[in-house]
mmCIF file as Biopython writes it, N, C-alpha, C and O atoms, coordinates in Angstrom:
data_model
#
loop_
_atom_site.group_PDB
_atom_site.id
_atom_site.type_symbol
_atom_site.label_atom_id
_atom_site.label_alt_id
_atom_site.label_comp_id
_atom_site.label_asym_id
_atom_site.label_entity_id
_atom_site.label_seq_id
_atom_site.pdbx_PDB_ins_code
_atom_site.Cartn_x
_atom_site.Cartn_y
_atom_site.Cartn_z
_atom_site.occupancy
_atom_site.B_iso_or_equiv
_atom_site.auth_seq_id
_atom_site.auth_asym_id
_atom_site.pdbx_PDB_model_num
ATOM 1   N N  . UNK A ? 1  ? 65.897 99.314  89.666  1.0 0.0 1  A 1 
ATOM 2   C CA . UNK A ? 1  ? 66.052 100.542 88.940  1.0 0.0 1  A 1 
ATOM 3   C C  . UNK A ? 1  ? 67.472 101.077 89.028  1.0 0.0 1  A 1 
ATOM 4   O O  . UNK A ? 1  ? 67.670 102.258 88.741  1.0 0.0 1  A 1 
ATOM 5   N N  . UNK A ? 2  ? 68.394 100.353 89.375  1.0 0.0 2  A 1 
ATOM 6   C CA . UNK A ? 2  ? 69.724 100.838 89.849  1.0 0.0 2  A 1 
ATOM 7   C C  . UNK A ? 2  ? 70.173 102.099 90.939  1.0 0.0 2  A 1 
ATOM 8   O O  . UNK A ? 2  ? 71.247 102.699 90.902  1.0 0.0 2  A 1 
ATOM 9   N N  . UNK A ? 3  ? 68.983 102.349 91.979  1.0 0.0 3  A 1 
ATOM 10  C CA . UNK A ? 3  ? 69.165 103.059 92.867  1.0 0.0 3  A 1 
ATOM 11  C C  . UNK A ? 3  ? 70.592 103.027 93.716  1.0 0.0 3  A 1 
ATOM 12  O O  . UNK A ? 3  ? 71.636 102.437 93.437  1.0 0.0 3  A 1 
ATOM 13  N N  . UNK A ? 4  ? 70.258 103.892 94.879  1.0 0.0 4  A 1 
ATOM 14  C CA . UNK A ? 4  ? 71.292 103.510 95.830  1.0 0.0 4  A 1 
ATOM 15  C C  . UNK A ? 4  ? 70.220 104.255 97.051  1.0 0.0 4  A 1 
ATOM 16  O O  . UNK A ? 4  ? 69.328 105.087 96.887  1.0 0.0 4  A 1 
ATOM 17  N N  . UNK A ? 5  ? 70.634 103.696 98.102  1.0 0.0 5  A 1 
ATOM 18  C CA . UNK A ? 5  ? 69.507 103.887 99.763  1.0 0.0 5  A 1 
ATOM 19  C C  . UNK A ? 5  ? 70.394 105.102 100.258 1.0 0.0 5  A 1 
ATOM 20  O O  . UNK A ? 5  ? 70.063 105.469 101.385 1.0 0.0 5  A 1 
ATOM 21  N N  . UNK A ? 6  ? 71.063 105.560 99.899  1.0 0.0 6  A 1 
ATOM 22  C CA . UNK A ? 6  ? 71.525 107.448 100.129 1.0 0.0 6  A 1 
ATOM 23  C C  . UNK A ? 6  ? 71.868 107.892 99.305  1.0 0.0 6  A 1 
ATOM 24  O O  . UNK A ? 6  ? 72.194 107.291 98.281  1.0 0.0 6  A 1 
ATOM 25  N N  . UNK A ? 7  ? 71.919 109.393 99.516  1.0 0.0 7  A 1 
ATOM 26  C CA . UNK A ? 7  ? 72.421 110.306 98.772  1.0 0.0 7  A 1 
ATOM 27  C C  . UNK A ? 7  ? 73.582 111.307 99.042  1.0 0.0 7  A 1 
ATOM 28  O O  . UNK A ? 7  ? 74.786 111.050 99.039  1.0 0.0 7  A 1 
ATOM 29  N N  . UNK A ? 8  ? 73.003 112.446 99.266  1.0 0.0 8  A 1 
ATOM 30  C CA . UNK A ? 8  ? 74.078 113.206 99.970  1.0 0.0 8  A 1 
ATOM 31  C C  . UNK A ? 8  ? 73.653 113.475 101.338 1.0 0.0 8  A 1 
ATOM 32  O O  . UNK A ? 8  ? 73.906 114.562 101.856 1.0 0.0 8  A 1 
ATOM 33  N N  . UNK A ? 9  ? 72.897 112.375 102.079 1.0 0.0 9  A 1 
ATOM 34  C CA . UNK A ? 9  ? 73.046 112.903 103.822 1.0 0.0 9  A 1 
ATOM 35  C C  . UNK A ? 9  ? 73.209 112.013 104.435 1.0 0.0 9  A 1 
ATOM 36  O O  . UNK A ? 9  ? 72.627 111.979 105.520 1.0 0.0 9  A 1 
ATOM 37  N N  . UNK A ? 10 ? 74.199 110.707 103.981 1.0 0.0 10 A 1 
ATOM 38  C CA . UNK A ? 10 ? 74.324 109.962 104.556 1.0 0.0 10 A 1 
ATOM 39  C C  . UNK A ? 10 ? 74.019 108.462 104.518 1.0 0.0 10 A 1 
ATOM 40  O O  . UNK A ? 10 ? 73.279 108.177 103.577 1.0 0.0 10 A 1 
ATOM 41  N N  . UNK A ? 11 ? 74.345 107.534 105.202 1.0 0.0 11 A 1 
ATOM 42  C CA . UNK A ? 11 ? 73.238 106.113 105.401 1.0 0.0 11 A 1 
ATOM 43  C C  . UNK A ? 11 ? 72.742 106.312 106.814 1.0 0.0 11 A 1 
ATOM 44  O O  . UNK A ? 11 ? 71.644 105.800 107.035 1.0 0.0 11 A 1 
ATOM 45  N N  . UNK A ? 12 ? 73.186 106.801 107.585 1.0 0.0 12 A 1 
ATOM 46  C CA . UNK A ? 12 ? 72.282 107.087 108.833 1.0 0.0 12 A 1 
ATOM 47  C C  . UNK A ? 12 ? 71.966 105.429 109.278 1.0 0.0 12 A 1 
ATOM 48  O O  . UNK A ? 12 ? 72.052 104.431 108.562 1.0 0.0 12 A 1 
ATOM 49  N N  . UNK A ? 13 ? 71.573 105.533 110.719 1.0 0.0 13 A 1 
ATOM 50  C CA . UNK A ? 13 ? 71.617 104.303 111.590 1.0 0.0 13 A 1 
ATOM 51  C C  . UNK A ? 13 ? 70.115 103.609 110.872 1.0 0.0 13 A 1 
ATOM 52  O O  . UNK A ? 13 ? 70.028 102.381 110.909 1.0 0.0 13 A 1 
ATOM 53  N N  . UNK A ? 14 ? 69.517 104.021 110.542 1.0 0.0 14 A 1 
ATOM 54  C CA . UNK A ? 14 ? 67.908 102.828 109.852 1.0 0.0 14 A 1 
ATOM 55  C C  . UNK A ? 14 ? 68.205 102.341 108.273 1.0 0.0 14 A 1 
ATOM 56  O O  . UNK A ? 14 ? 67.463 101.674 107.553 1.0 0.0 14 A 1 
ATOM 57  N N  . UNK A ? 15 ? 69.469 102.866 107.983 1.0 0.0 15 A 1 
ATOM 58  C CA . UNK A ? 15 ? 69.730 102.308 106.552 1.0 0.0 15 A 1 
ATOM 59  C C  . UNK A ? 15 ? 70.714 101.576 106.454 1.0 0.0 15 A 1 
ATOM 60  O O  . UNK A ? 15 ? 70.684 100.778 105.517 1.0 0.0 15 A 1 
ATOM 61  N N  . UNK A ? 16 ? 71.715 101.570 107.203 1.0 0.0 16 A 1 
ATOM 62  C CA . UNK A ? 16 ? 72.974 100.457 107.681 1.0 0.0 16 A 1 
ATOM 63  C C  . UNK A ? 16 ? 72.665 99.264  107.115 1.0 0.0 16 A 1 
ATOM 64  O O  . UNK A ? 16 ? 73.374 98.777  106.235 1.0 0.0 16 A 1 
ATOM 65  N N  . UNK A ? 17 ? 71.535 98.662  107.586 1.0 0.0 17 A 1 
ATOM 66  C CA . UNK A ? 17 ? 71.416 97.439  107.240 1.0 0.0 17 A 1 
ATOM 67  C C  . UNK A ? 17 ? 71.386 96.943  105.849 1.0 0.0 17 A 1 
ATOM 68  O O  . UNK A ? 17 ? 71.442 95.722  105.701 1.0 0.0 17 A 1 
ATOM 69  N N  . UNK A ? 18 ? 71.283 97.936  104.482 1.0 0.0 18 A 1 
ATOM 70  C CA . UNK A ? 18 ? 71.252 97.828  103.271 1.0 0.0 18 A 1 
ATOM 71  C C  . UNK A ? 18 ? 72.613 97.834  102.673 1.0 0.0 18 A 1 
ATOM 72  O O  . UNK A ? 18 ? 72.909 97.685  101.488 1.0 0.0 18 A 1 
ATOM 73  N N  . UNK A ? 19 ? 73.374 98.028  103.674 1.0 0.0 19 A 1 
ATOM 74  C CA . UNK A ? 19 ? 74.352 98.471  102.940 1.0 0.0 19 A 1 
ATOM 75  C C  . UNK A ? 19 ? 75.100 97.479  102.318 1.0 0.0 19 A 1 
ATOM 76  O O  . UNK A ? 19 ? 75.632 97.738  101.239 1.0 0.0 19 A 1 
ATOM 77  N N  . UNK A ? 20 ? 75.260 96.078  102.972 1.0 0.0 20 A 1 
ATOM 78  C CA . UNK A ? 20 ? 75.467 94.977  102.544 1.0 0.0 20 A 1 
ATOM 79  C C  . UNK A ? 20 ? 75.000 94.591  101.165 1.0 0.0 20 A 1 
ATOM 80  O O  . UNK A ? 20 ? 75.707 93.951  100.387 1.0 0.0 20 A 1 
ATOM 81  N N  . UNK A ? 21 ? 73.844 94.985  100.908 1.0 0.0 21 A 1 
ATOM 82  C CA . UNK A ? 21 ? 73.038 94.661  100.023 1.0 0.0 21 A 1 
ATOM 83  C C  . UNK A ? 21 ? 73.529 95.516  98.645  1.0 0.0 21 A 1 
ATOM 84  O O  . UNK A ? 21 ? 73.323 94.936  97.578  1.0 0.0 21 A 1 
ATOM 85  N N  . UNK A ? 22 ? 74.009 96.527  98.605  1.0 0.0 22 A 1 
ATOM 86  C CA . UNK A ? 22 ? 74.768 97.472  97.642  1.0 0.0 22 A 1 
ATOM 87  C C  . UNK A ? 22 ? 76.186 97.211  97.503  1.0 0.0 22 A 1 
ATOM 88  O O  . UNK A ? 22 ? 76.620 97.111  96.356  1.0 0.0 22 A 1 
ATOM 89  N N  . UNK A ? 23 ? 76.951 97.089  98.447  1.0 0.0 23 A 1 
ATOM 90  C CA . UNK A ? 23 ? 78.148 96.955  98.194  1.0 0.0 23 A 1 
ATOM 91  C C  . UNK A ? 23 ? 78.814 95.363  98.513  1.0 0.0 23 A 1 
ATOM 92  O O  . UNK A ? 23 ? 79.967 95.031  98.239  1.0 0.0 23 A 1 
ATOM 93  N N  . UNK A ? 24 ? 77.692 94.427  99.208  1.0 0.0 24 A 1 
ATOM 94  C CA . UNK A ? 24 ? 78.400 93.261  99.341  1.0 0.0 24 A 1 
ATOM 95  C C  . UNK A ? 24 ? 79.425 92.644  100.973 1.0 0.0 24 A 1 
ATOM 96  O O  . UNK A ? 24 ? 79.994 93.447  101.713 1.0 0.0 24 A 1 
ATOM 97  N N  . UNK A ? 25 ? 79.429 91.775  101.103 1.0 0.0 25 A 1 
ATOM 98  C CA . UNK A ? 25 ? 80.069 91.299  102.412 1.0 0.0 25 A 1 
ATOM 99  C C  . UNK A ? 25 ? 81.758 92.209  101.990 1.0 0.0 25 A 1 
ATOM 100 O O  . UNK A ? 25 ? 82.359 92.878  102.831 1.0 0.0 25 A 1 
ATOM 101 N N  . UNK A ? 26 ? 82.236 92.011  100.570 1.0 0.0 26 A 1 
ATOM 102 C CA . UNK A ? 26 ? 83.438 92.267  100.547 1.0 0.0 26 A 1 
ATOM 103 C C  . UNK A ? 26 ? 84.367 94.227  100.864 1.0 0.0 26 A 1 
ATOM 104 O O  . UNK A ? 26 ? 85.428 94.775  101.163 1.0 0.0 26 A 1 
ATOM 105 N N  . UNK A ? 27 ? 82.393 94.566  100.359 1.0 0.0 27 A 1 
ATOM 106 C CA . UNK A ? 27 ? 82.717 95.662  100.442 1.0 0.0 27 A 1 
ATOM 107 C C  . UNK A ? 27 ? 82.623 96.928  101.497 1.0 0.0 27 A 1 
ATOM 108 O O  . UNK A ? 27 ? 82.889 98.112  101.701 1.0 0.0 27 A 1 
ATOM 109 N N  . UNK A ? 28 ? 82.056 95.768  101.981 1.0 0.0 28 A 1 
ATOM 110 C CA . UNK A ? 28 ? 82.035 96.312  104.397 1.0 0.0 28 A 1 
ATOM 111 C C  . UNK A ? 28 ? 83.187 96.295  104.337 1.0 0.0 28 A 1 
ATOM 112 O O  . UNK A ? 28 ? 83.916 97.286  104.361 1.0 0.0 28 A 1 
ATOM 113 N N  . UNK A ? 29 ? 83.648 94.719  104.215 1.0 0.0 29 A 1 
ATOM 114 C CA . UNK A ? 29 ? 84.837 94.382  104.939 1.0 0.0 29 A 1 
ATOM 115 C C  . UNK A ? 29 ? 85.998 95.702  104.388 1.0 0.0 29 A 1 
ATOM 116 O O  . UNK A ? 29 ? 86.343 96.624  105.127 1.0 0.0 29 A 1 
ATOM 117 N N  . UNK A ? 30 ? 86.338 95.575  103.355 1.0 0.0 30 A 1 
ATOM 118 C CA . UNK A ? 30 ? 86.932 96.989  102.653 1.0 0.0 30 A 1 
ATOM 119 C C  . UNK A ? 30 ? 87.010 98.389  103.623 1.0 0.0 30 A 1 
ATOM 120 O O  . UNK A ? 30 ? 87.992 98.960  104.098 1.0 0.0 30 A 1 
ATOM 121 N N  . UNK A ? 31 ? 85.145 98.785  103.739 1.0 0.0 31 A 1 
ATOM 122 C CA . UNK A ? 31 ? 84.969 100.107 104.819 1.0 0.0 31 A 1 
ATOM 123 C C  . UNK A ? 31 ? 85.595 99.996  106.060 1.0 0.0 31 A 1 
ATOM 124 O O  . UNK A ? 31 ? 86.097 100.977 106.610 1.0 0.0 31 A 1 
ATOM 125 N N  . UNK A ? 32 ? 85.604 98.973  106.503 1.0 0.0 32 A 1 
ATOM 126 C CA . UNK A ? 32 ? 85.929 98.204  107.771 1.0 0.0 32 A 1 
ATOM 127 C C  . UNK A ? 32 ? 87.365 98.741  108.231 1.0 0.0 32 A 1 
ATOM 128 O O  . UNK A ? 32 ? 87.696 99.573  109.076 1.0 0.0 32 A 1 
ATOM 129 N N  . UNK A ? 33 ? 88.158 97.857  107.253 1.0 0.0 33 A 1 
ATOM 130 C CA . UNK A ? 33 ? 89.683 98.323  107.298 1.0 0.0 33 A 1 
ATOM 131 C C  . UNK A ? 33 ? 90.135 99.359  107.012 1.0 0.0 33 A 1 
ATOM 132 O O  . UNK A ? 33 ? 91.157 99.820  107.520 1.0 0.0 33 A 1 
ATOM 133 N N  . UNK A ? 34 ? 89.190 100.120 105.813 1.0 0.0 34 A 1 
ATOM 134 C CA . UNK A ? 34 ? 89.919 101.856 105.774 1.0 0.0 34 A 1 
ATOM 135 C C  . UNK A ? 34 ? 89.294 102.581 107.230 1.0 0.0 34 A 1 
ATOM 136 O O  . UNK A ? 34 ? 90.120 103.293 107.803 1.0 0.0 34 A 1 
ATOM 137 N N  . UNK A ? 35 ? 88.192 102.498 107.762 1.0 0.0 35 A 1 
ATOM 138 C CA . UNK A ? 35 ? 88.125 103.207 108.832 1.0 0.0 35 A 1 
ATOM 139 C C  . UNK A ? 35 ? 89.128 102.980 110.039 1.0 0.0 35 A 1 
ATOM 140 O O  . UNK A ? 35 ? 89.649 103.801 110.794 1.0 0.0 35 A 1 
ATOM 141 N N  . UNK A ? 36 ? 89.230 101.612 109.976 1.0 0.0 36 A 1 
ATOM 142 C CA . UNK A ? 36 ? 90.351 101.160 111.310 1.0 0.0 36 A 1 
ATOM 143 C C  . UNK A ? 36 ? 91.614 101.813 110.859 1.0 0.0 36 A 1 
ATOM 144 O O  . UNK A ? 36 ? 92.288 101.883 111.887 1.0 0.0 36 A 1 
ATOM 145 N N  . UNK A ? 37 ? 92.320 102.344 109.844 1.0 0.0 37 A 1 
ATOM 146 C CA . UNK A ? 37 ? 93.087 103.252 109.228 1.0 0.0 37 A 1 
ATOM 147 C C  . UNK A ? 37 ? 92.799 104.229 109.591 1.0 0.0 37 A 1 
ATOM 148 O O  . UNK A ? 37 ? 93.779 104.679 110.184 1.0 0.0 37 A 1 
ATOM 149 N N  . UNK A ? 38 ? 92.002 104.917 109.617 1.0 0.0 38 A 1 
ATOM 150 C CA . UNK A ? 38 ? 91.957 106.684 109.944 1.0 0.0 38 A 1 
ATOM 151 C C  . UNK A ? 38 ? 91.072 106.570 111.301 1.0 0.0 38 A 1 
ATOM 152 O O  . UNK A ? 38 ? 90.618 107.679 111.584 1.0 0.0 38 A 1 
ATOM 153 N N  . UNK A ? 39 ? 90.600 105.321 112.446 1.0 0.0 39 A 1 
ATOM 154 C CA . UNK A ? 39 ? 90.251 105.523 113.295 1.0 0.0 39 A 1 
ATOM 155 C C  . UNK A ? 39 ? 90.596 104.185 114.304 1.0 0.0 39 A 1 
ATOM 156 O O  . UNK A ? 39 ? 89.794 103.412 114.827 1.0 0.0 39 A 1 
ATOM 157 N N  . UNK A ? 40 ? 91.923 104.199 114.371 1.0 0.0 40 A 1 
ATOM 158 C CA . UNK A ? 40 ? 92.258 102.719 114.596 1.0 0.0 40 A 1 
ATOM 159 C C  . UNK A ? 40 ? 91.459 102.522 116.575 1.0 0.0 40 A 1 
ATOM 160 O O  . UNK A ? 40 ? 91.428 101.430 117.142 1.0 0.0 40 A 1 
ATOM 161 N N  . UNK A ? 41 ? 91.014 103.634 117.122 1.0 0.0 41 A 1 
ATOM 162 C CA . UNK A ? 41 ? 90.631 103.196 118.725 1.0 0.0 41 A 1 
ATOM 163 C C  . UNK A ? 41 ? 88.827 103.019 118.741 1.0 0.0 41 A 1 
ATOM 164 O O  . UNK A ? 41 ? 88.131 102.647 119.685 1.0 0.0 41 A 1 
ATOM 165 N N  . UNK A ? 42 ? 88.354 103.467 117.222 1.0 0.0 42 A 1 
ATOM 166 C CA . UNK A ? 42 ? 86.897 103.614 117.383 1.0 0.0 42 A 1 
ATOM 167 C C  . UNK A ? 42 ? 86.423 104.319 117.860 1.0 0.0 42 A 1 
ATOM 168 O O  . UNK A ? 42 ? 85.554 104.012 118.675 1.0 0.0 42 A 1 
ATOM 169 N N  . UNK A ? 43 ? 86.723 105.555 117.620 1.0 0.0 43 A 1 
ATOM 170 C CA . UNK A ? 43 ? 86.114 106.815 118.674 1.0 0.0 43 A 1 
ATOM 171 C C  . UNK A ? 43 ? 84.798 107.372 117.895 1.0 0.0 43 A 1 
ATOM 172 O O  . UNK A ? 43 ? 83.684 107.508 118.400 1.0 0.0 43 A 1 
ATOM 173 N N  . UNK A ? 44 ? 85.165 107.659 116.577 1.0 0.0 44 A 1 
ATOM 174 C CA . UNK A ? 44 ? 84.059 108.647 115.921 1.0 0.0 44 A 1 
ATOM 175 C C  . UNK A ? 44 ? 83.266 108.296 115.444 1.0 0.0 44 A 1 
ATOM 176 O O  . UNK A ? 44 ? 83.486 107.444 114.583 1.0 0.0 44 A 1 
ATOM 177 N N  . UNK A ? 45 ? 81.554 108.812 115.747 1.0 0.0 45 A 1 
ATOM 178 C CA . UNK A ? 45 ? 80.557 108.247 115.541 1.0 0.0 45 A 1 
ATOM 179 C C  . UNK A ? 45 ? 80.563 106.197 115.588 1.0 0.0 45 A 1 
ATOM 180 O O  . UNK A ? 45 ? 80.229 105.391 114.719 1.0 0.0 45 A 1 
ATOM 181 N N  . UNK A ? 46 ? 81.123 105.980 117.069 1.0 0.0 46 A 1 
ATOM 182 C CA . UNK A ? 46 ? 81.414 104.597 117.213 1.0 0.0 46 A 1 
ATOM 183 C C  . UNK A ? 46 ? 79.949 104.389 116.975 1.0 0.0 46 A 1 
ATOM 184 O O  . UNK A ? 46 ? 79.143 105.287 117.220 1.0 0.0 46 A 1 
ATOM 185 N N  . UNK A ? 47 ? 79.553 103.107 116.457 1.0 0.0 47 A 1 
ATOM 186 C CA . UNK A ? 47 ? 78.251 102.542 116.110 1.0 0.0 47 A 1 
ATOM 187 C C  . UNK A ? 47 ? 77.392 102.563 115.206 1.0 0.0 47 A 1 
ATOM 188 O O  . UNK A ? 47 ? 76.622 101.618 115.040 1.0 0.0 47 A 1 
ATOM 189 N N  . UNK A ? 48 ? 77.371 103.894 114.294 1.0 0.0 48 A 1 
ATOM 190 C CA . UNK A ? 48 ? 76.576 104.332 113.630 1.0 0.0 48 A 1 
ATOM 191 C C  . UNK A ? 48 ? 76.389 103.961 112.071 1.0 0.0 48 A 1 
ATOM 192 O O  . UNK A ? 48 ? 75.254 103.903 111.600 1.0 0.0 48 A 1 
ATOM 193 N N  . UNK A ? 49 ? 77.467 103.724 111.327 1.0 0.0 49 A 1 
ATOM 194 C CA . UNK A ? 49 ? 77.967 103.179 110.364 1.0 0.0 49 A 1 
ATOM 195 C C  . UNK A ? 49 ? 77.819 100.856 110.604 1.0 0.0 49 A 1 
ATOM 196 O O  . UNK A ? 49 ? 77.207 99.838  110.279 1.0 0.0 49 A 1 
ATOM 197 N N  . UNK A ? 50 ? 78.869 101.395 111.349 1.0 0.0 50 A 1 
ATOM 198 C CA . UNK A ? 50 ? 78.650 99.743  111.482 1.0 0.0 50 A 1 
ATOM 199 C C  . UNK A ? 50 ? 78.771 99.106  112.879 1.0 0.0 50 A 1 
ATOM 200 O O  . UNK A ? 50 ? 79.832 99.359  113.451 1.0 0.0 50 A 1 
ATOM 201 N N  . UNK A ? 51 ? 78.145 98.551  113.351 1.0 0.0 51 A 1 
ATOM 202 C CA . UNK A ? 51 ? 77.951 97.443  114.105 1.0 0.0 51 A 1 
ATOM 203 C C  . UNK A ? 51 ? 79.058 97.551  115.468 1.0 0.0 51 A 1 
ATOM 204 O O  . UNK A ? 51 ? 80.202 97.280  115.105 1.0 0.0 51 A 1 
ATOM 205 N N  . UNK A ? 52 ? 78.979 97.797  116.542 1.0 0.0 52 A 1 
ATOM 206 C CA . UNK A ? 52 ? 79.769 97.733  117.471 1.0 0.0 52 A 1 
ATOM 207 C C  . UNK A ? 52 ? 80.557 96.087  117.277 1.0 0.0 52 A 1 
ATOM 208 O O  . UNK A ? 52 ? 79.958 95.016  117.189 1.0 0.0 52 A 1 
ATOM 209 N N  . UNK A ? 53 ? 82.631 96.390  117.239 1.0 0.0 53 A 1 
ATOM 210 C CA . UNK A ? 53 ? 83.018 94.744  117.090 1.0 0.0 53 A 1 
ATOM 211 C C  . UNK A ? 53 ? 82.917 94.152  118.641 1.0 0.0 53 A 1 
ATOM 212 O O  . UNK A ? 53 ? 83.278 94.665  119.700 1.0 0.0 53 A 1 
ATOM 213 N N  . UNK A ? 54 ? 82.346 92.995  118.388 1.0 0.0 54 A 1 
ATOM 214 C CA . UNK A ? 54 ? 82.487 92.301  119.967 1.0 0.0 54 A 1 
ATOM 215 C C  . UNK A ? 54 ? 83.470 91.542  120.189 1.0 0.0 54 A 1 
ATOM 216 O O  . UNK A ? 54 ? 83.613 91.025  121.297 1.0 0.0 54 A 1 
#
């Protein structure tokens, strides 16, 4: 139906996992690097969005 798994409160930690599924491997990777831009030590809300890096 051309949804999307949020709206305006978020993806929250039980919807993370879709997110791939909407925007694609390319388009993590994308979120990935703008956050390491405006949060290059991982401080804020570390985990919640995406995946602790090991």
């Amino acid at each position: 139906m051309g949804g999307t798994v949020s709206a305006e409160h978020g993806v929250g930690k039980l919807k993370r996992e879709m997110l791939e599924e909407m925007y694609g491997a390319s388009g993590i990777e994308e979120m990935r690097q703008l956050r390491k831009c405006f949060d290059p030590l991982c401080l804020l809300n570390r985990g919640n969005l995406f995946k602790e890096p090991k």
